[in-house]
Wavefront OBJ file of the C-alpha trace (Angstrom):
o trace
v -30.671 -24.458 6.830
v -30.667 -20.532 6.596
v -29.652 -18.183 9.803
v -32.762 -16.131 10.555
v -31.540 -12.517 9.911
v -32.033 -10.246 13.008
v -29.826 -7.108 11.945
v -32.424 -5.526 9.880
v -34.782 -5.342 12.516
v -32.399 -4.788 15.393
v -29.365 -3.299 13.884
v -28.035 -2.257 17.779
v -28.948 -5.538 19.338
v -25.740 -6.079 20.948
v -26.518 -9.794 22.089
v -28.026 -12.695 21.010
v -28.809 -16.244 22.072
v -29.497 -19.300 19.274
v -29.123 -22.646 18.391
v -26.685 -23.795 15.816
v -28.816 -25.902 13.150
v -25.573 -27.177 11.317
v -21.832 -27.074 11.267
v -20.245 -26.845 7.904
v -16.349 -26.517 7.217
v -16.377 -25.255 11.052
v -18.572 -22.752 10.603
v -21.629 -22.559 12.360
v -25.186 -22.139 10.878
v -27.401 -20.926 13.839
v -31.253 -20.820 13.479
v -31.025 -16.608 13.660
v -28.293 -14.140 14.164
v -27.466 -10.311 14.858
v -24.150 -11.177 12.782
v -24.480 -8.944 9.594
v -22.287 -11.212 6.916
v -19.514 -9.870 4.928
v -21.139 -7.901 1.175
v -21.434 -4.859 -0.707
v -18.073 -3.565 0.626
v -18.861 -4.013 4.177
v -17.068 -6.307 6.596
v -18.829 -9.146 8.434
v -19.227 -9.135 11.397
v -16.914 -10.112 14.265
v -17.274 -11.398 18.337
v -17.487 -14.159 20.603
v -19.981 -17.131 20.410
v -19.849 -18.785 23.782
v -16.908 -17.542 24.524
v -14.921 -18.737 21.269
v -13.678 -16.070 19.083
v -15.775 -15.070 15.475
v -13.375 -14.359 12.812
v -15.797 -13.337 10.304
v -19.429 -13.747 9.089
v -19.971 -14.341 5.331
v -23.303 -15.781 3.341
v -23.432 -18.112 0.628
v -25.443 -17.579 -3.027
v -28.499 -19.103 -0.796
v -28.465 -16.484 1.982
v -27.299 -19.248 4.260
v -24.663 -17.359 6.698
v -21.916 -19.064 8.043
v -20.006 -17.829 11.848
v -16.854 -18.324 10.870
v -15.211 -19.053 14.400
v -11.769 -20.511 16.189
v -11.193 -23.846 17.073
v -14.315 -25.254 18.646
v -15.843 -28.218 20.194
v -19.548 -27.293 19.494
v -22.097 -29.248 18.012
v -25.363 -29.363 16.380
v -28.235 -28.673 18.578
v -26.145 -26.282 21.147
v -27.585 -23.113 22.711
v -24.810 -20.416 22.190
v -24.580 -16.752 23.048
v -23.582 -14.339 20.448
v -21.788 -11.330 22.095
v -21.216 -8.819 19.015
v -17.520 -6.689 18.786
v -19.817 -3.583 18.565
v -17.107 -1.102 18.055
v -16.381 -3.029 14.909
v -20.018 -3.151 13.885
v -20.736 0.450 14.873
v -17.675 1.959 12.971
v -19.180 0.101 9.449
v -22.603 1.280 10.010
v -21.020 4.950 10.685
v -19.170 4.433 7.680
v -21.655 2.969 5.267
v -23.807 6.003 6.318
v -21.345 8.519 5.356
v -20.918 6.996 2.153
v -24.595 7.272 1.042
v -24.856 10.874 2.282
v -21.200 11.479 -0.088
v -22.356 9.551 -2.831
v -25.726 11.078 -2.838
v -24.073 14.931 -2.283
v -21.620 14.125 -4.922
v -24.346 13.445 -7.482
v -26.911 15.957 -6.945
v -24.700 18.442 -6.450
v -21.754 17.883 -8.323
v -23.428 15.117 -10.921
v -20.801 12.340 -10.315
v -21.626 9.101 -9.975
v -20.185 6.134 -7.546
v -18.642 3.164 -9.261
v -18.023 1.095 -6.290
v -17.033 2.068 -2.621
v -14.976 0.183 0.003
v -15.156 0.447 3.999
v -12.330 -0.619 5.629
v -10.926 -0.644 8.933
v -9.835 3.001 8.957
v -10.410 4.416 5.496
v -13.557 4.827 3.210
v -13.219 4.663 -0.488
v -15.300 5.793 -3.232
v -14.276 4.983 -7.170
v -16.068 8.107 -9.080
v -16.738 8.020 -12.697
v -14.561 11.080 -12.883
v -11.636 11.491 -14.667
v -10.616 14.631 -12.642
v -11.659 15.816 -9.382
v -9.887 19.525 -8.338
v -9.486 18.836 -4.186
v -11.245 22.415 -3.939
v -14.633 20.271 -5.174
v -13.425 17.691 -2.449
v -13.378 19.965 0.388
v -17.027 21.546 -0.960
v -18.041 17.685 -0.744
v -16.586 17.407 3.160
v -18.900 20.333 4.174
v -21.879 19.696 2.651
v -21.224 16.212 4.161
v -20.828 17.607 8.023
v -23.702 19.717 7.248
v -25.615 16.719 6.776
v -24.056 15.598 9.981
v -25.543 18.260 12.209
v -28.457 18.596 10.652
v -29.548 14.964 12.578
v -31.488 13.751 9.363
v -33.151 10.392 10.180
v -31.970 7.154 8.258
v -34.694 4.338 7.393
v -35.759 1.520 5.198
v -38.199 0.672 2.930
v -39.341 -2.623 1.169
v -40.378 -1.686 -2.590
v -41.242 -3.753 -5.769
v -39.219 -3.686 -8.574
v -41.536 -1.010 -10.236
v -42.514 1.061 -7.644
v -38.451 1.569 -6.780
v -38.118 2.621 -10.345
v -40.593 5.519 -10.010
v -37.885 7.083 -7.370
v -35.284 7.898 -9.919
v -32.052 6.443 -7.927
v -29.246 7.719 -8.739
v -27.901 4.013 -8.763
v -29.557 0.952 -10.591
v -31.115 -2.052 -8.730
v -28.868 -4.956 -8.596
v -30.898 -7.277 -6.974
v -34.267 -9.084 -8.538
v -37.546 -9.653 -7.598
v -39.636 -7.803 -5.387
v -39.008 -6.860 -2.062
v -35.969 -4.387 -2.647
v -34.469 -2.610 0.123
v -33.497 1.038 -0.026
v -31.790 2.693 2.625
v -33.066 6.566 2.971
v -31.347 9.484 4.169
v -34.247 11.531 4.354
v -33.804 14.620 2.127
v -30.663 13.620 0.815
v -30.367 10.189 -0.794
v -32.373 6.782 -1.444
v -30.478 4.044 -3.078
v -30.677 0.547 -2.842
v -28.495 -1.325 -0.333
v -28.201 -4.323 1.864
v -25.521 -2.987 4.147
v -26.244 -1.593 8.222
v -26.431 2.230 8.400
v -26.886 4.330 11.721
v -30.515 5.664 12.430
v -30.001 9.637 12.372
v -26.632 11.337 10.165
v -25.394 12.534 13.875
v -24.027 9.407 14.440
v -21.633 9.408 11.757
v -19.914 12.533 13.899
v -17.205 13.290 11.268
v -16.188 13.076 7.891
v -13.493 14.099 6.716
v -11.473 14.121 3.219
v -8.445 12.335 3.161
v -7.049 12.678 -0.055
v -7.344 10.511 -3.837
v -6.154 8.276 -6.023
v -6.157 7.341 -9.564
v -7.816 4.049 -10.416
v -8.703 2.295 -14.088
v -8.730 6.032 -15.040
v -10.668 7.026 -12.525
v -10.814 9.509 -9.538
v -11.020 7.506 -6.283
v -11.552 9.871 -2.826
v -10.161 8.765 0.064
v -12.156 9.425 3.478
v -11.948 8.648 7.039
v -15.266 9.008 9.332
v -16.274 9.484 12.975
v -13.488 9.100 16.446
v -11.031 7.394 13.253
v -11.128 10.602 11.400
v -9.937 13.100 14.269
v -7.469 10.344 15.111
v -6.034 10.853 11.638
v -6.568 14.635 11.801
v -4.668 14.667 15.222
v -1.963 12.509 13.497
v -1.162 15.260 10.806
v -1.315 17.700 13.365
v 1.200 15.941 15.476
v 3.608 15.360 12.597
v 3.101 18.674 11.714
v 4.057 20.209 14.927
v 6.808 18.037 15.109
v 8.368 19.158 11.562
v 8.219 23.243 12.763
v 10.756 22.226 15.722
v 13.022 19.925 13.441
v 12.948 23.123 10.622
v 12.672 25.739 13.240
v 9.818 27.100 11.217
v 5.805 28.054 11.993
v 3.020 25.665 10.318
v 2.875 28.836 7.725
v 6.295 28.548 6.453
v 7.002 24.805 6.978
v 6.253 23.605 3.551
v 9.218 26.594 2.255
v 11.300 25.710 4.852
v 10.789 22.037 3.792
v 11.828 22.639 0.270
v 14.896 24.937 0.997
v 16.039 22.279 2.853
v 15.393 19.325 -0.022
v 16.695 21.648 -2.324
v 19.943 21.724 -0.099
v 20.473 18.035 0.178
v 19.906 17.811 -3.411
v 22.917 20.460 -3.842
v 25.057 18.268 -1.153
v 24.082 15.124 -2.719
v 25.648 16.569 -6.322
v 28.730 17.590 -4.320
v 29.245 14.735 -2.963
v 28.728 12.621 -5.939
v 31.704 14.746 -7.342
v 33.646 14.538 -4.574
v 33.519 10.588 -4.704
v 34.403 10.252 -8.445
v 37.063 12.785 -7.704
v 38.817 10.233 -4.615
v 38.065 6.911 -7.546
v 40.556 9.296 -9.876
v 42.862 9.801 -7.570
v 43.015 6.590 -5.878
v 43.605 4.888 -9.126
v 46.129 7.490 -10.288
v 48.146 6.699 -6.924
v 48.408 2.908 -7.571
v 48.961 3.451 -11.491
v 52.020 5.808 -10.021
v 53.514 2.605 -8.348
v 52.396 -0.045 -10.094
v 54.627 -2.757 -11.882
v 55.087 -2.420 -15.328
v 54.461 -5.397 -17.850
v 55.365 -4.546 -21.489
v 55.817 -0.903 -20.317
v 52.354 -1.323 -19.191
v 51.180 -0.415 -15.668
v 49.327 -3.126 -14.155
v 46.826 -2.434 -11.150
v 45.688 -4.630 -8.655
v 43.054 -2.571 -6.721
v 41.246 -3.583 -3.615
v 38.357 -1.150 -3.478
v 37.779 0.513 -0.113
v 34.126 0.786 1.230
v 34.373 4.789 0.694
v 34.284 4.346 -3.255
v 31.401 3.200 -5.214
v 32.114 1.010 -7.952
v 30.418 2.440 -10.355
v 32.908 5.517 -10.493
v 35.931 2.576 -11.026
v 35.089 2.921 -14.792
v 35.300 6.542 -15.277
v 38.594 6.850 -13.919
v 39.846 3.808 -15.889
v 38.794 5.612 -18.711
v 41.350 8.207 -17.386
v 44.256 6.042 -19.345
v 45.774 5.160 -22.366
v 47.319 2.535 -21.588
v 46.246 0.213 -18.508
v 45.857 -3.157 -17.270
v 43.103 -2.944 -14.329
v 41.994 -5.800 -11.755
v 39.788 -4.297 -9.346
v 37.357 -5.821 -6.859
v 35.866 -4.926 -4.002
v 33.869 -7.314 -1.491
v 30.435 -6.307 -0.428
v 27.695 -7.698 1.976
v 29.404 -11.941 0.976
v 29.519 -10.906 -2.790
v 32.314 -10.004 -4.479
v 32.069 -6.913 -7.628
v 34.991 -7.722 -9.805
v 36.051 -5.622 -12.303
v 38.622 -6.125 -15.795
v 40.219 -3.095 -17.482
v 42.652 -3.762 -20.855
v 43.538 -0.016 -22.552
v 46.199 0.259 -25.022
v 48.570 -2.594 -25.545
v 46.945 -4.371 -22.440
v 45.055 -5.857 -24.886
v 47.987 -7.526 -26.467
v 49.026 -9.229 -22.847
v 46.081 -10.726 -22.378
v 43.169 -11.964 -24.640
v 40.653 -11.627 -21.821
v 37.485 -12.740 -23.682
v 39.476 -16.150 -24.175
v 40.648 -16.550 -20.828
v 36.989 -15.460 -19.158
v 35.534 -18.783 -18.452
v 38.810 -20.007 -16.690
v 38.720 -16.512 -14.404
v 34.860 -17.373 -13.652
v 34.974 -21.007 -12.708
v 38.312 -20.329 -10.581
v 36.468 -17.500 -8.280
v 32.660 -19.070 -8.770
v 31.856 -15.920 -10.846
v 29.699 -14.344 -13.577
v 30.136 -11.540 -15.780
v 30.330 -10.260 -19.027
v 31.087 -6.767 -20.900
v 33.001 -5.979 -24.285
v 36.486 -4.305 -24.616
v 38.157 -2.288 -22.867
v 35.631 -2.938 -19.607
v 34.078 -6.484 -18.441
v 32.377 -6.931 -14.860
v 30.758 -9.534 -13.074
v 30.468 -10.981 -9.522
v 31.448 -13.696 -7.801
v 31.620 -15.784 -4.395
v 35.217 -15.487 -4.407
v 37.278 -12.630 -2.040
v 40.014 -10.343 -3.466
v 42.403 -12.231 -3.011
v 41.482 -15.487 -4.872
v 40.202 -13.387 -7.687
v 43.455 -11.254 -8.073
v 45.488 -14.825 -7.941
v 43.206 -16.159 -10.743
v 43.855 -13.354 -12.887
v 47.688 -12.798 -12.555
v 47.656 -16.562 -13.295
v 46.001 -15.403 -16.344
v 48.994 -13.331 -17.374
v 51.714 -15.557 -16.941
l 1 2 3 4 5 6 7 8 9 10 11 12 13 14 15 16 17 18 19 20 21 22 23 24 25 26 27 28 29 30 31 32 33 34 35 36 37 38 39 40 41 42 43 44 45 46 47 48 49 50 51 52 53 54 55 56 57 58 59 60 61 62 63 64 65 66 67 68 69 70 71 72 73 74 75 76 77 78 79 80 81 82 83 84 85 86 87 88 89 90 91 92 93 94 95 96 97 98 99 100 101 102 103 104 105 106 107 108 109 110 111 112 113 114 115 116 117 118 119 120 121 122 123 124 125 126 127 128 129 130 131 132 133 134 135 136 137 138 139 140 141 142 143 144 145 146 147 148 149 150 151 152 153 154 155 156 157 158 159 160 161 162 163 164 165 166 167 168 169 170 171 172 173 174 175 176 177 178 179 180 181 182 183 184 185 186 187 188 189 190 191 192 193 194 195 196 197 198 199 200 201 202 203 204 205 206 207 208 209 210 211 212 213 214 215 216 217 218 219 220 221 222 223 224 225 226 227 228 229 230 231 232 233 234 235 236 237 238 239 240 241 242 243 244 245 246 247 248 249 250 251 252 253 254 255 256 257 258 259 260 261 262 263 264 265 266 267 268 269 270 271 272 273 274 275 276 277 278 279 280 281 282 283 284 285 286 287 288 289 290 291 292 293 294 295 296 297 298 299 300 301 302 303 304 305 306 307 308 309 310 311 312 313 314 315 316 317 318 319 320 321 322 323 324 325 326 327 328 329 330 331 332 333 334 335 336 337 338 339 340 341 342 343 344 345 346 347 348 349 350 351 352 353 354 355 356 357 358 359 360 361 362 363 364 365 366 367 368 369 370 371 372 373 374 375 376 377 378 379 380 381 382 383 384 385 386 387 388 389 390 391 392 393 394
């Protein structure tokens, strides 16, 4: 059983009352429908039927379309009502609309080609064959575009066979076979192929506006947004924009310097302060080696790192020393970072790569390293792993 297609004909019918010929998987097969199904980069369509929510509409390699709905208690032989979400439907044909009149512009004008195009809920996407695209060409492509736009061309279709569409010299090849292919026309500024929903007259589409690109299997892909979703998105930047001058006390003009003098500030605090912490590690560890007990004449640390000190500066200021026994840990989010030092004739107290797997299995740890440094973690605290390892040199 195949749904009747009604969008061609009636692409703003709003409503629609059928008869569902067959249920398959839960979806519903009606005998016609104003429910365009998902293809060619467009979304399908979305509603009520009776009441129960549509969640999509796709087709099948046999044009059969399926209603893809919520739970449901209908059955075969029911009358339903089909009550379209028509700002969903309208903002795709808006869309799809744009993208024929950019696609088209960015041929004949430009002579690059469209690879494949997506619309989705806010953005519009079109893969170039380009390798490079210099924004300045972009912004060309968003005026000719809202030229277009007020210049109320009418949009219509035609049925041609396979030879007589050949004759037009499309800028894009047919994909479909057989006679009776569809092109979509922007009068005097594009004809191509398509099976998608498209406004009637290029005033619809309202806006377009250039959002940006991308790169994409080595290609340019531009980045658009279209109609009451585009001056959203416009009003967005502006909002964020105004919002930036009163954080860097600074007009639009001079935000993006007043932007980078700040950046370039943090960056200089950031160095500072990287210092500044390896600095404290040195001096911490020079305090306990100060009072430390001495084992063979050699100073042995245990060191409970504070929160303030990153462990990754405990090395460098071990390094400080010529001769040093270090235990250091320091307990982190439930994980303990332990850390083994042996400099000088430490290494003579304690042959550490000997005694590792005892250390690990008493404080449920892992680890490894080479001399003078090893570190690890483990589920242990402090305390249990400073126990293990004076055990260690007993």
């Amino acid at each position: 059983m195949h749904s009747y297609p009604l969008y061609y004909k009636q692409p703003y019918q709003k409503t629609h009352a059928a008869t569902i010929v067959d249920i398959v998987d839960g979806a519903l097969v009606l005998d016609s429908t104003i429910c365009y199904p998902e293809g060619g980069g467009q979304s399908g369509d979305i509603g009520t039927i009776s009441g129960v929510t549509l969640l999509n509409t796709t087709k099948d390699d046999d044009h059969t379309i399926y209603h893809h709905v919520a739970e449901h208690s209908f059955v075969v032989g029911a009358q339903v009502g089909i009550v379209l979400d028509w700002n969903h439907r309208y903002h795709y044909m808006q869309m799809h609309t744009a993208q024929h009149v950019a696609s088209g512009l960015l041929f004949t004008h430009f002579s690059i080609q469209t690879v494949s195009v997506h619309q989705g809920e806010r953005i519009l996407t079109i893969e170039t064959d380009a390798v490079a695209i210099e924004p300045s060409l972009c912004y060309q492509l968003e005026d000719l575009v809202n030229d277009v736009v007020r210049q109320n061309h009418p949009v219509h279709y035609e049925v041609h066979t396979q030879s007589s569409a050949q004759t037009l010299g499309l800028r894009r090849s047919i994909k479909v076979e057989g006679d009776g292919v569809r092109l979509v026309v922007v009068e005097q500024v594009d004809t191509v192929a398509c099976g998608g929903l498209h406004v009637g007259n290029t005033s619809e589409i309202e806006f377009f506006h250039y959002a940006g690109q991308e790169k994409i299997r080595g290609h340019i892909r531009l980045i658009f947004t279209v109609g009451a979703l585009a001056k959203e998105e416009i009003r967005k930047v502006e909002n964020v924009a105004a919002e930036l001058g009163v954080l860097f006390s600074a007009p639009l003009q001079d935000l993006v310097d007043a932007a980078k003098a700040v950046v370039s500030s943090a960056v200089q605090l950031k160095s500072e302060l990287r210092k500044a912490q390896q600095l404290l590690a040195k001096l911490s560890l020079a305090s306990l080696v100060a009072e430390a007990e001495l084992v063979a004449s050699v100073p042995v640390v245990y060191w409970k790192i504070p929160q303030e000190i990153e462990m990754k500066d405990v090395p460098q200021a071990f390094t400080e020393y010529d001769e040093l026994v270090l235990c250091a840990a320091k307990e982190s989010d439930g994980q303990l970072s332990w850390l083994v030092g042996l400099q000088g004739k430490a290494t003579g107290l304690l042959d550490f790569p000997a005694k590792k797997p005892a250390l690990l299995a008493a404080i449920q740890g892992k680890g490894g390293g080479k001399a003078p440094l090893y570190q690890g973690s483990a589920k242990a605290d402090c305390d249990t792993f400073f126990a293990a390892f004076g055990a260690l040199l007993k």
